[in-house]
Backbone of each chain as nested JSON, in Angstrom:
{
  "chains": [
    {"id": "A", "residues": [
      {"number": 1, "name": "UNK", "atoms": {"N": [-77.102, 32.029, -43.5], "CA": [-77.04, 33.296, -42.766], "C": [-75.685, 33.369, -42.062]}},
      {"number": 2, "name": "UNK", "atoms": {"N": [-75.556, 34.696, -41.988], "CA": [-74.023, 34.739, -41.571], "C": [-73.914, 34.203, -39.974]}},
      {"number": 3, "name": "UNK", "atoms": {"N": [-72.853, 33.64, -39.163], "CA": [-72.501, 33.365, -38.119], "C": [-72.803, 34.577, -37.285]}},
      {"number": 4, "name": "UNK", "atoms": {"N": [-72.252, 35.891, -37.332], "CA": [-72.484, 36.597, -36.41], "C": [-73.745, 37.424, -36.135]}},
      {"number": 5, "name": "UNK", "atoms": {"N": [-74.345, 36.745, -37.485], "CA": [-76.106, 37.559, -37.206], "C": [-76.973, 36.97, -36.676]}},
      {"number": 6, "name": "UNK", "atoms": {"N": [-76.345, 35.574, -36.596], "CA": [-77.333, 35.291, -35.751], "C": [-76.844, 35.228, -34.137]}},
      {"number": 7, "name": "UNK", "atoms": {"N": [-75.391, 34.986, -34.157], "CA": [-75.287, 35.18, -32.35], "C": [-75.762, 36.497, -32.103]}},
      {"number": 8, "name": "UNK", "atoms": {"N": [-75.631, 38.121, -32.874], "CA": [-76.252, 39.261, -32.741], "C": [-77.609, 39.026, -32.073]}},
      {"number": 9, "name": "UNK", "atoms": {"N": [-78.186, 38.282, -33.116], "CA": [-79.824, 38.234, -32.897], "C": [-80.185, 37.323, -31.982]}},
      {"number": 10, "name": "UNK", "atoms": {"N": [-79.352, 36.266, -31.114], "CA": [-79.902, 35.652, -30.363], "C": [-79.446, 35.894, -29.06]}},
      {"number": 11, "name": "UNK", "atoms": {"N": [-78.44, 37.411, -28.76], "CA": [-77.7, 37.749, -27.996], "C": [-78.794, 38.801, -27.316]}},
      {"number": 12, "name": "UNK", "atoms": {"N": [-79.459, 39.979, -29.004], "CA": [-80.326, 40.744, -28.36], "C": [-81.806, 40.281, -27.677]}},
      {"number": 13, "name": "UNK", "atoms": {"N": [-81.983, 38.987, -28.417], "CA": [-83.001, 38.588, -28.281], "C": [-83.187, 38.165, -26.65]}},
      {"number": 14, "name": "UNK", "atoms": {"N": [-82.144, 37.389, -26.139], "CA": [-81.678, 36.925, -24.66], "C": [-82.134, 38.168, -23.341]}},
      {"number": 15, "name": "UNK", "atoms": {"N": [-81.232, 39.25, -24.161], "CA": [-81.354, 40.332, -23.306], "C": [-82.658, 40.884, -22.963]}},
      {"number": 16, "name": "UNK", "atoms": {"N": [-83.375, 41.382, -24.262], "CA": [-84.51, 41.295, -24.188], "C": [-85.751, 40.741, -22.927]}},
      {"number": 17, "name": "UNK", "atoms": {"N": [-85.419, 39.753, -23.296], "CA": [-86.204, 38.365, -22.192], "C": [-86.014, 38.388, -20.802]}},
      {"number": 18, "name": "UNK", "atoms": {"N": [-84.46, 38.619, -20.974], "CA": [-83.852, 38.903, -19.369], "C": [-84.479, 40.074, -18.81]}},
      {"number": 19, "name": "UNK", "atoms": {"N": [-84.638, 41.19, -19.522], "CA": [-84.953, 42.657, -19.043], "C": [-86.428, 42.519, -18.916]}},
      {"number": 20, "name": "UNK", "atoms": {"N": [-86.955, 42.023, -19.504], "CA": [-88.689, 41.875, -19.365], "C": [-89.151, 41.012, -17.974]}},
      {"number": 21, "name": "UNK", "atoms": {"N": [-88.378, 39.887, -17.878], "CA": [-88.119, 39.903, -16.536], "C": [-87.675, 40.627, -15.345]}},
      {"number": 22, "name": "UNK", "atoms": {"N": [-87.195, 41.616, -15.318], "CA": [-86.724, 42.56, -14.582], "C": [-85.354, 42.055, -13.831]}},
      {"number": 23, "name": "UNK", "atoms": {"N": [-84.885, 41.162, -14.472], "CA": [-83.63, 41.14, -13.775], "C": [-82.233, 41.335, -14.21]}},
      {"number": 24, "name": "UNK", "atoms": {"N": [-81.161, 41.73, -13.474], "CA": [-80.532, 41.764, -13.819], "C": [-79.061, 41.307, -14.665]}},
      {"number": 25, "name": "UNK", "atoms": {"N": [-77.846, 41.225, -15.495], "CA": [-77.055, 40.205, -15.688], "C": [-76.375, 39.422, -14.914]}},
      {"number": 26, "name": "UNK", "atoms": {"N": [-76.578, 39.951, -13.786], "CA": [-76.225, 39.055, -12.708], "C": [-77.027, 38.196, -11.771]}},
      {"number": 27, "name": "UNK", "atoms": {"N": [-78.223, 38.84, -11.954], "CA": [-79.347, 38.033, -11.383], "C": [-79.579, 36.451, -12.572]}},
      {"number": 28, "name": "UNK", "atoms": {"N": [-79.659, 36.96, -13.775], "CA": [-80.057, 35.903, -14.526], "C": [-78.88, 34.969, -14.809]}},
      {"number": 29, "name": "UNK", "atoms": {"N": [-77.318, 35.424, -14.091], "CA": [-76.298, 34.494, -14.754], "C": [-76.262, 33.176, -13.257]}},
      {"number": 30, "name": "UNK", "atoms": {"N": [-77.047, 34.099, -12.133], "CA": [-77.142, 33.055, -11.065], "C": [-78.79, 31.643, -11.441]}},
      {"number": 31, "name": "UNK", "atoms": {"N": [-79.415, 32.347, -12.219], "CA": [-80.368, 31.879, -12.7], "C": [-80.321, 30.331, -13.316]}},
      {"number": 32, "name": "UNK", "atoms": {"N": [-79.626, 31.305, -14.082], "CA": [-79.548, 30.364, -15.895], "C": [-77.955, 29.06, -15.112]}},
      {"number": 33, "name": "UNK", "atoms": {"N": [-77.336, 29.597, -14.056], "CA": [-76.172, 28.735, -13.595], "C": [-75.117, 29.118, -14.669]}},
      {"number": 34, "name": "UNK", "atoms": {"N": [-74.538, 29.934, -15.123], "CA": [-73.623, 30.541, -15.853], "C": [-73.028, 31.862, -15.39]}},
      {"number": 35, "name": "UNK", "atoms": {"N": [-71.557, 32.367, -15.748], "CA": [-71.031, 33.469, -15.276], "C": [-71.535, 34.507, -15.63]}},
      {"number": 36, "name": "UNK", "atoms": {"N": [-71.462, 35.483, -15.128], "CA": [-72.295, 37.031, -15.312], "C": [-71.723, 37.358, -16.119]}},
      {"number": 37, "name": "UNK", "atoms": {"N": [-69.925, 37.355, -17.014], "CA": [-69.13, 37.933, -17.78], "C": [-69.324, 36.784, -19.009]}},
      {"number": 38, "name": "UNK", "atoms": {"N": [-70.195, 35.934, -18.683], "CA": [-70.074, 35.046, -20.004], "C": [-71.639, 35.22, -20.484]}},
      {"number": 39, "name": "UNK", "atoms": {"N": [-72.666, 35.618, -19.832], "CA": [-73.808, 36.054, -20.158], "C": [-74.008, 37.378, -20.545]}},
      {"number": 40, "name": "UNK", "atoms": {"N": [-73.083, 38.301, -20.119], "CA": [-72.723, 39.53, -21.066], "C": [-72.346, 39.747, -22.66]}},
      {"number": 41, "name": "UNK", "atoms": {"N": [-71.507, 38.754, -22.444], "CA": [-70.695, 38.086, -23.749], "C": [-71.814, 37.902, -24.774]}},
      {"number": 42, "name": "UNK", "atoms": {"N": [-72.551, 36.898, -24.092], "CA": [-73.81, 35.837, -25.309], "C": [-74.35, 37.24, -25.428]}},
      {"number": 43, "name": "UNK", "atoms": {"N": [-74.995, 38.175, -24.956], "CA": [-75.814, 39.329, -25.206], "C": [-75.379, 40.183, -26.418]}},
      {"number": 44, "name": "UNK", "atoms": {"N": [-74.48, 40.506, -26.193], "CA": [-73.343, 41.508, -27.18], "C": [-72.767, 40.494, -28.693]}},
      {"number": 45, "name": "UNK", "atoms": {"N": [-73.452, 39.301, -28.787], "CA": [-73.239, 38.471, -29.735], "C": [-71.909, 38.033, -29.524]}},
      {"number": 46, "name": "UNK", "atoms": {"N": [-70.902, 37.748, -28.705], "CA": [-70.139, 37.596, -29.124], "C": [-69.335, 36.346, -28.907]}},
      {"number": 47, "name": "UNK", "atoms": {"N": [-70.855, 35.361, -28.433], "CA": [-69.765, 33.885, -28.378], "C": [-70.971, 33.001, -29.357]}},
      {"number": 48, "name": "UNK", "atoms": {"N": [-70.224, 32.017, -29.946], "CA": [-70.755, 31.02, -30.713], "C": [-71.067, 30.198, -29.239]}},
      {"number": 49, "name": "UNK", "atoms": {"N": [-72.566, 30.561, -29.311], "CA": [-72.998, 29.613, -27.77], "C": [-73.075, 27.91, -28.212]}},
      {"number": 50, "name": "UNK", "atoms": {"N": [-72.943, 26.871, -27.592], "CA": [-73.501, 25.649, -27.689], "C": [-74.761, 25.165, -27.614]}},
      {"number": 51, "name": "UNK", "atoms": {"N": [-75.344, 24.441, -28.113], "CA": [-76.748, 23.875, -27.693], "C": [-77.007, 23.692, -26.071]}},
      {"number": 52, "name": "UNK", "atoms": {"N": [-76.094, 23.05, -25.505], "CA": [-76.253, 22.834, -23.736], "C": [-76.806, 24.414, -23.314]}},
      {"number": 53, "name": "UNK", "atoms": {"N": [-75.823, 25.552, -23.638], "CA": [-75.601, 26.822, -22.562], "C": [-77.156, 27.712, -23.413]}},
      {"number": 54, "name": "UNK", "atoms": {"N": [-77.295, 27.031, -25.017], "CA": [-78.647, 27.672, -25.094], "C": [-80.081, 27.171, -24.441]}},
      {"number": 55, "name": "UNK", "atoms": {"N": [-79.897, 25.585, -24.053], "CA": [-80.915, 25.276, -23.218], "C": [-80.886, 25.506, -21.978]}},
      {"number": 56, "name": "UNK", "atoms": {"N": [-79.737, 26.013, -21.098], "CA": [-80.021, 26.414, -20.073], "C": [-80.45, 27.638, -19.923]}},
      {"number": 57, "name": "UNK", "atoms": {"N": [-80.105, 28.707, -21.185], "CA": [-80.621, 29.915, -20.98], "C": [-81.907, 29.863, -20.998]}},
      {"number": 58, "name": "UNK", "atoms": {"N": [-82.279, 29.496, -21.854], "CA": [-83.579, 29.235, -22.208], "C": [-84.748, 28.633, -20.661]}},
      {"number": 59, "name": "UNK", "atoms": {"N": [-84.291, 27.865, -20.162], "CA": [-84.593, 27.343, -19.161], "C": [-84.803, 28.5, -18.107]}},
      {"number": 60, "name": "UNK", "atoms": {"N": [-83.849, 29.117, -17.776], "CA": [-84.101, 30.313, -17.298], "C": [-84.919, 31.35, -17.379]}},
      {"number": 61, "name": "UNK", "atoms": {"N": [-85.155, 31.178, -18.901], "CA": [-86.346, 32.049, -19.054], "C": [-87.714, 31.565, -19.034]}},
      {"number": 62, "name": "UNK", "atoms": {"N": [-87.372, 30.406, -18.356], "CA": [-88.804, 30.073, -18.182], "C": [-89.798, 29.802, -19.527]}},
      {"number": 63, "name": "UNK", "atoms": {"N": [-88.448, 29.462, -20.744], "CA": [-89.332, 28.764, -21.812], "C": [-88.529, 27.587, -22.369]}},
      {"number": 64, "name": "UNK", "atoms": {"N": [-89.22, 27.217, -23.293], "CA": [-88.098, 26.066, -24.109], "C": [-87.198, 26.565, -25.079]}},
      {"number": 65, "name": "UNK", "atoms": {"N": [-86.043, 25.674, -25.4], "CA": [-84.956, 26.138, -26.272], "C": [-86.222, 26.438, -27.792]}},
      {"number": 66, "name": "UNK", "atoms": {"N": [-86.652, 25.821, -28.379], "CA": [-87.563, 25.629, -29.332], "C": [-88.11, 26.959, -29.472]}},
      {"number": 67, "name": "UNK", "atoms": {"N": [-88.899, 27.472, -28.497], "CA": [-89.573, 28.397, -28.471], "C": [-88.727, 30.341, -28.292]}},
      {"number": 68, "name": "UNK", "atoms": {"N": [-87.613, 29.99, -27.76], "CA": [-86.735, 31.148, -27.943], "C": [-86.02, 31.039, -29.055]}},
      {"number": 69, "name": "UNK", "atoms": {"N": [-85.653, 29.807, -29.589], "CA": [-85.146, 29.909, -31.188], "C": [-86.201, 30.392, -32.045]}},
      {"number": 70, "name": "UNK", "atoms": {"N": [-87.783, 30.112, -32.008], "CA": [-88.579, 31.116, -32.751], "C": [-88.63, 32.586, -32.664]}},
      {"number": 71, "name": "UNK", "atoms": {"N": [-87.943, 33.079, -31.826], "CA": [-88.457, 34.32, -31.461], "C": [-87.279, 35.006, -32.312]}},
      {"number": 72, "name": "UNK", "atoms": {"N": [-85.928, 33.836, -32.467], "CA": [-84.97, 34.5, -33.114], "C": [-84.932, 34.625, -34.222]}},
      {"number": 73, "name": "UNK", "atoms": {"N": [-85.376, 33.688, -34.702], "CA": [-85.968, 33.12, -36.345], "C": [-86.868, 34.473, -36.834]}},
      {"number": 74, "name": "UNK", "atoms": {"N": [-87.538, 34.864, -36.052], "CA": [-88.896, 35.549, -36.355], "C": [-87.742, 37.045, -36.894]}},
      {"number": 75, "name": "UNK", "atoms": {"N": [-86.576, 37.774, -35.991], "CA": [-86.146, 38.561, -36.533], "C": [-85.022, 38.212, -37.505]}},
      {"number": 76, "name": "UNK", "atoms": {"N": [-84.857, 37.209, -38.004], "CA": [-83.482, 37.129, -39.121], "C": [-84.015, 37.52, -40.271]}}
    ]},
    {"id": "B", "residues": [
      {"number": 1, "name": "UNK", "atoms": {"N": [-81.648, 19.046, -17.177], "CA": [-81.649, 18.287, -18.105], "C": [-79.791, 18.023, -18.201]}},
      {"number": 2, "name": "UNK", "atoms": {"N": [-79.389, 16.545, -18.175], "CA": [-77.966, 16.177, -18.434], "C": [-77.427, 16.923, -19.752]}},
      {"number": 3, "name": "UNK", "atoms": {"N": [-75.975, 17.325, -19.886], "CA": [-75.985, 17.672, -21.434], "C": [-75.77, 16.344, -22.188]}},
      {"number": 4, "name": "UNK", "atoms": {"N": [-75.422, 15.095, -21.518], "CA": [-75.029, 14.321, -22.229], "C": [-76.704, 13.681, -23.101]}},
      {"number": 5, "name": "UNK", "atoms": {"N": [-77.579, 13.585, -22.335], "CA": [-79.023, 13.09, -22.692], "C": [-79.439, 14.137, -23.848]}},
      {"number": 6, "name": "UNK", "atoms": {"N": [-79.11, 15.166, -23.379], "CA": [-79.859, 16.378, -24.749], "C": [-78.882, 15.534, -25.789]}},
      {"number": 7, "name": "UNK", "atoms": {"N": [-77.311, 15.72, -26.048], "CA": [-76.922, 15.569, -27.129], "C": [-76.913, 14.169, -27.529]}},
      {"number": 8, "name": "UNK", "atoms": {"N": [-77.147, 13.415, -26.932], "CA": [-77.551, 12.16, -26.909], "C": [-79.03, 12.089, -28.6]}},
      {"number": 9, "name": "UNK", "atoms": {"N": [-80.302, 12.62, -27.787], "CA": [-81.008, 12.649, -28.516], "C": [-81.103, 13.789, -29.317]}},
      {"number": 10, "name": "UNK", "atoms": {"N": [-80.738, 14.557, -29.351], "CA": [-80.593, 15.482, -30.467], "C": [-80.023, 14.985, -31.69]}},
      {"number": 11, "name": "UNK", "atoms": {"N": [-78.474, 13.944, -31.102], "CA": [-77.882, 13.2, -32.429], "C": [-78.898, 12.251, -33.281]}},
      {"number": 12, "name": "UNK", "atoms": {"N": [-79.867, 11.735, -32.433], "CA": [-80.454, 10.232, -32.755], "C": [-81.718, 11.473, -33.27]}},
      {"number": 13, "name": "UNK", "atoms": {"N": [-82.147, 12.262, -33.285], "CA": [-83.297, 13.031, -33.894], "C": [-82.45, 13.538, -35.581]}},
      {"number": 14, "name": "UNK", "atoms": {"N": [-80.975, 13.65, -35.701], "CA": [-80.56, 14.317, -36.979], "C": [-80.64, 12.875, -37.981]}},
      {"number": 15, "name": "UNK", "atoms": {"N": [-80.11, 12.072, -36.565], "CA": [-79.902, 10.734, -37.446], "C": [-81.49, 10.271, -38.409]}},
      {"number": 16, "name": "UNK", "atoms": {"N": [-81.957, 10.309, -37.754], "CA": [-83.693, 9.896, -38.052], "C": [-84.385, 10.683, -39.121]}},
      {"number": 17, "name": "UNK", "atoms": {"N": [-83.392, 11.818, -39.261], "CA": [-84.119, 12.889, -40.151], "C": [-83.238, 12.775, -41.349]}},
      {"number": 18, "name": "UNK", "atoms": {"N": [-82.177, 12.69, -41.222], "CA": [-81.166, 12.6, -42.184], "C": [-81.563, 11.044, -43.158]}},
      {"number": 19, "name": "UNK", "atoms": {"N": [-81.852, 9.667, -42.218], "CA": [-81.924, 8.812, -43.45], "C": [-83.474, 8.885, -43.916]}},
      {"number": 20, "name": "UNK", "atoms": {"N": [-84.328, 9.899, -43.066], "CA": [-85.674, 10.153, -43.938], "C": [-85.749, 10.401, -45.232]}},
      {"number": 21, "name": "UNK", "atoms": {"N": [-84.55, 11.495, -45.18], "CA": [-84.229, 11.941, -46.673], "C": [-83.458, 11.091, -47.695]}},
      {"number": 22, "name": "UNK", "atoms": {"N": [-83.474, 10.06, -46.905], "CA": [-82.858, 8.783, -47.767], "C": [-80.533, 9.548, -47.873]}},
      {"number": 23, "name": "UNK", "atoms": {"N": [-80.728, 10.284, -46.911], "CA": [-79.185, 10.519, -47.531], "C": [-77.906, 9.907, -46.438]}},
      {"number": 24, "name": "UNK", "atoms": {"N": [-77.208, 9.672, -47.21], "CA": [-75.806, 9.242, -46.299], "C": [-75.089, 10.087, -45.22]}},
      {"number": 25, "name": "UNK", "atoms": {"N": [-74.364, 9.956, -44.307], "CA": [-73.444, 11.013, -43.566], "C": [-73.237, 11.909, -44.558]}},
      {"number": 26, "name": "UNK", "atoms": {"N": [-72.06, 11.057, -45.544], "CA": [-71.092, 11.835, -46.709], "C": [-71.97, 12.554, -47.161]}},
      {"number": 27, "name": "UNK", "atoms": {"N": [-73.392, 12.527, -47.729], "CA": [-74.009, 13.513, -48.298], "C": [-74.539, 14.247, -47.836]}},
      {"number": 28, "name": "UNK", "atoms": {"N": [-74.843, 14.179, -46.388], "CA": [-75.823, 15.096, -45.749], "C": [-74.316, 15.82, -45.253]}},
      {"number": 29, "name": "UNK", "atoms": {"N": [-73.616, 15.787, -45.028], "CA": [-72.01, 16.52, -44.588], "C": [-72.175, 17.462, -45.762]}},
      {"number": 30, "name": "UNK", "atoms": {"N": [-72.332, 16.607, -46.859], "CA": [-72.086, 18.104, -47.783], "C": [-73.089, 19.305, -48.009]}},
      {"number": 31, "name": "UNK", "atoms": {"N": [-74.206, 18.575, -47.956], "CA": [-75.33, 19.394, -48.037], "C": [-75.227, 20.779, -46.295]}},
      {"number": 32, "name": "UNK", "atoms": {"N": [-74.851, 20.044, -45.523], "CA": [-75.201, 21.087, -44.755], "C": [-73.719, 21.475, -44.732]}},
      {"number": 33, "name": "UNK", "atoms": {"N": [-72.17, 21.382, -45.149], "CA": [-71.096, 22.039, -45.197], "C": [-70.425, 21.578, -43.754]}},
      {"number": 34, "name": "UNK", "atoms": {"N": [-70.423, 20.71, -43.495], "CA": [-70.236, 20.163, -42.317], "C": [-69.324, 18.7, -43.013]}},
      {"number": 35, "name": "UNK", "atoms": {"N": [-68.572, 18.211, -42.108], "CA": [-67.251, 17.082, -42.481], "C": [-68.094, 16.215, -41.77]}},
      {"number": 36, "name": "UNK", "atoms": {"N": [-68.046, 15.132, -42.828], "CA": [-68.677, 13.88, -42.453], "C": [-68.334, 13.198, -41.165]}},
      {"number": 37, "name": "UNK", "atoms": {"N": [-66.918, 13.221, -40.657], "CA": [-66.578, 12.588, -38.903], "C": [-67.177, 13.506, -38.021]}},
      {"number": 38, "name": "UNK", "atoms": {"N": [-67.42, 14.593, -38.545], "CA": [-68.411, 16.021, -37.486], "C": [-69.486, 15.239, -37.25]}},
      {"number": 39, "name": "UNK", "atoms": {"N": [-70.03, 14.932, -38.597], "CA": [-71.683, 15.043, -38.776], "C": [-72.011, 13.347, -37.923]}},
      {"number": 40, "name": "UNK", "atoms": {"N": [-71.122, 12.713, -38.355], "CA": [-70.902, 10.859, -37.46], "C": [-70.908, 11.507, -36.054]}},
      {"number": 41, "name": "UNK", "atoms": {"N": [-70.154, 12.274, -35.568], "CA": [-69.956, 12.269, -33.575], "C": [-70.969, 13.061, -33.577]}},
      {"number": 42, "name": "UNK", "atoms": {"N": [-71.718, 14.151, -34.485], "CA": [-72.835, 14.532, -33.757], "C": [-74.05, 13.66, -33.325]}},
      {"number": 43, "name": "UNK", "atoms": {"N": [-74.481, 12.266, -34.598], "CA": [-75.021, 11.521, -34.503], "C": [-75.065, 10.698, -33.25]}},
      {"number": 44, "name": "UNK", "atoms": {"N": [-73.974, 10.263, -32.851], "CA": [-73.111, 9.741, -31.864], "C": [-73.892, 10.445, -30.474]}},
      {"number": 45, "name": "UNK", "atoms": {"N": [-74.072, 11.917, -30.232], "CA": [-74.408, 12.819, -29.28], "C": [-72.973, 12.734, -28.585]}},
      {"number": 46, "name": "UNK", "atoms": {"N": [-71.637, 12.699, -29.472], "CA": [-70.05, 12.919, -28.897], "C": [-69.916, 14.543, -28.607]}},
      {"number": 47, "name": "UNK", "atoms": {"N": [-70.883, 15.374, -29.546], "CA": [-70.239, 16.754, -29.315], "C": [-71.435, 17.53, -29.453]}},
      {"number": 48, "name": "UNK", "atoms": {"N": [-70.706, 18.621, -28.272], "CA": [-71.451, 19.733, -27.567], "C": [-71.545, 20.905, -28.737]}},
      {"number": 49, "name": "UNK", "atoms": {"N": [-72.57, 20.478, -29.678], "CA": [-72.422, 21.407, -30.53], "C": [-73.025, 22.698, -30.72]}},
      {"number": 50, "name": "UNK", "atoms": {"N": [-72.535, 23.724, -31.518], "CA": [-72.732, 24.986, -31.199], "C": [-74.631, 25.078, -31.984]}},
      {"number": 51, "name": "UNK", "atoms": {"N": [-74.51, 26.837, -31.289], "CA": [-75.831, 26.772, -32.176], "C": [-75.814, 27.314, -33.827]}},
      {"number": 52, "name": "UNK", "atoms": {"N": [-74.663, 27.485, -34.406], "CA": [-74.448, 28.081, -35.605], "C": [-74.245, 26.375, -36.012]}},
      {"number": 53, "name": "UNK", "atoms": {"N": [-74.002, 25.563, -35.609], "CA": [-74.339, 24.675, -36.117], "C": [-75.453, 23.497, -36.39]}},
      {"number": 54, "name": "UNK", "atoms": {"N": [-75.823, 23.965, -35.281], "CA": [-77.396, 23.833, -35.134], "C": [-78.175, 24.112, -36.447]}},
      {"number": 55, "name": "UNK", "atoms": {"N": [-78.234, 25.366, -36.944], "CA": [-78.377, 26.336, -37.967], "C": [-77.946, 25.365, -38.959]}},
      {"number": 56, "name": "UNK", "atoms": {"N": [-77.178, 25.162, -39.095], "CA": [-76.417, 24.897, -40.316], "C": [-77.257, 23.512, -40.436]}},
      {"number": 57, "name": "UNK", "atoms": {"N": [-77.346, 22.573, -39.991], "CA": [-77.586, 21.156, -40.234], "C": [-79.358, 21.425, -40.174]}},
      {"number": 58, "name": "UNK", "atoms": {"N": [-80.232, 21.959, -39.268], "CA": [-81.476, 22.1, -39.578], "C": [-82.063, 22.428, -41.441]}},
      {"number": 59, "name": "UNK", "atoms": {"N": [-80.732, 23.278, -41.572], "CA": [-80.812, 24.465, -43.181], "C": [-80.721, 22.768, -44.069]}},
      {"number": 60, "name": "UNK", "atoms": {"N": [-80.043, 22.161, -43.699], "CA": [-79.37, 20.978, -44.422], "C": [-80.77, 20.196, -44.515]}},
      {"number": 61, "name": "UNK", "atoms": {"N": [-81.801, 19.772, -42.972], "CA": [-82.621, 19.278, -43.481], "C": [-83.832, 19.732, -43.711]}},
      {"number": 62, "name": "UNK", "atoms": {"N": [-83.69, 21.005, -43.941], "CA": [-84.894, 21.864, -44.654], "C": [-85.894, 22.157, -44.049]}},
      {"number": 63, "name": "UNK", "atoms": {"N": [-85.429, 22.568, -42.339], "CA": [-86.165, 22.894, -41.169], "C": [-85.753, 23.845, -40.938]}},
      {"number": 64, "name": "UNK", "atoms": {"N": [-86.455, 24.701, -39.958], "CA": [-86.015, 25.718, -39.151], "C": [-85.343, 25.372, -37.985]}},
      {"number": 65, "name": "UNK", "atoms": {"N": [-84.132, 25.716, -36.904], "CA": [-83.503, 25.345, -36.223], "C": [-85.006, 25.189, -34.935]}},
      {"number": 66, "name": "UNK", "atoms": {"N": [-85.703, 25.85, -34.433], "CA": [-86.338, 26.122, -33.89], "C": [-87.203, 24.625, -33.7]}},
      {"number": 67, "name": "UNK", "atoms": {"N": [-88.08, 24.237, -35.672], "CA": [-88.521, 22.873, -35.695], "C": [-87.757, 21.725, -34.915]}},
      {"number": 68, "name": "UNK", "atoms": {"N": [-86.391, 21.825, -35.489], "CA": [-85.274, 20.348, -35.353], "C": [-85.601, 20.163, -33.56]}},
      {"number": 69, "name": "UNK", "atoms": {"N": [-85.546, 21.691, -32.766], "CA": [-85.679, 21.295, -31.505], "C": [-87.463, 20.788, -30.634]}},
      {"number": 70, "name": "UNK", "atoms": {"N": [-87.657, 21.409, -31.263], "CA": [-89.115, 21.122, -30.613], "C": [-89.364, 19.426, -31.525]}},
      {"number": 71, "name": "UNK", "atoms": {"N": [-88.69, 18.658, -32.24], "CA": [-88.544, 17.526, -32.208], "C": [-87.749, 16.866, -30.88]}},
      {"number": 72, "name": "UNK", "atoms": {"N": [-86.76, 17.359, -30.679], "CA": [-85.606, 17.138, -29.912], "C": [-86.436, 16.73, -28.436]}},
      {"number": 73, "name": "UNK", "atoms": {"N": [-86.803, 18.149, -27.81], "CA": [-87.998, 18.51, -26.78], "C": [-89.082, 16.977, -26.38]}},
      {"number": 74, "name": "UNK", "atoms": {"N": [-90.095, 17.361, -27.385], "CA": [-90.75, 15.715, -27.554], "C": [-90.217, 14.221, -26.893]}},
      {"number": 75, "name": "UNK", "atoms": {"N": [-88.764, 14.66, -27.076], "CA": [-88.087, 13.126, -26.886], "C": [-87.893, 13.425, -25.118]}},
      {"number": 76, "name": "UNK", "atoms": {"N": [-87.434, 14.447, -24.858], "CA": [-86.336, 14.431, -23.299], "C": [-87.884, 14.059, -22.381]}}
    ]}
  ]
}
């Protein structure tokens, strides 16, 4: 699968999660312990995230890396 | 969670899966398109690797990225 379909899909998928939470990109970049302009970024697909910055997102959302990579899987 | 402990065992979970399949660095490098000194320091848990590569090496051992972690998970 191509590189940018899946940062796409794991960018919208993020956002998603974040917004269902009701918070905001700045609420969740104090969250997750990451910058608000670099959690914008991951949303809009547009960084090849690392495993570390996807388990902390993930963490943030109050699930496991495992379990938000299914959710991404589920739309590719 | 340290990043060094995640990539720590994340390496030692590819490693474990990789000689399941009975295959070498050199071959599992090729199979998942990845350079064999990559695929050695990931083993290693030397590098903070992305999640498109994540992708890539799960595809290699005929998992879903999602599976490889909820192995990963198990361990921390």
């Amino acid at each position: 699968m191509p590189k940018k379909e899946l940062m796409t899909i794991f960018g919208e998928t993020v956002r998603e999660l974040r917004e269902s939470h009701g918070w905001s990109q700045e609420q969740f970049a104090v969250e997750a312990g990451l910058h608000r302009t670099y959690v914008g970024s991951v949303e809009r697909g547009e960084r090849n995230i690392t495993l570390n910055s996807t388990w902390r997102i993930a963490e943030a959302l109050d699930m496991s890396a495992s379990s938000l990579l299914t959710l991404v899987e589920a739309k590719l």
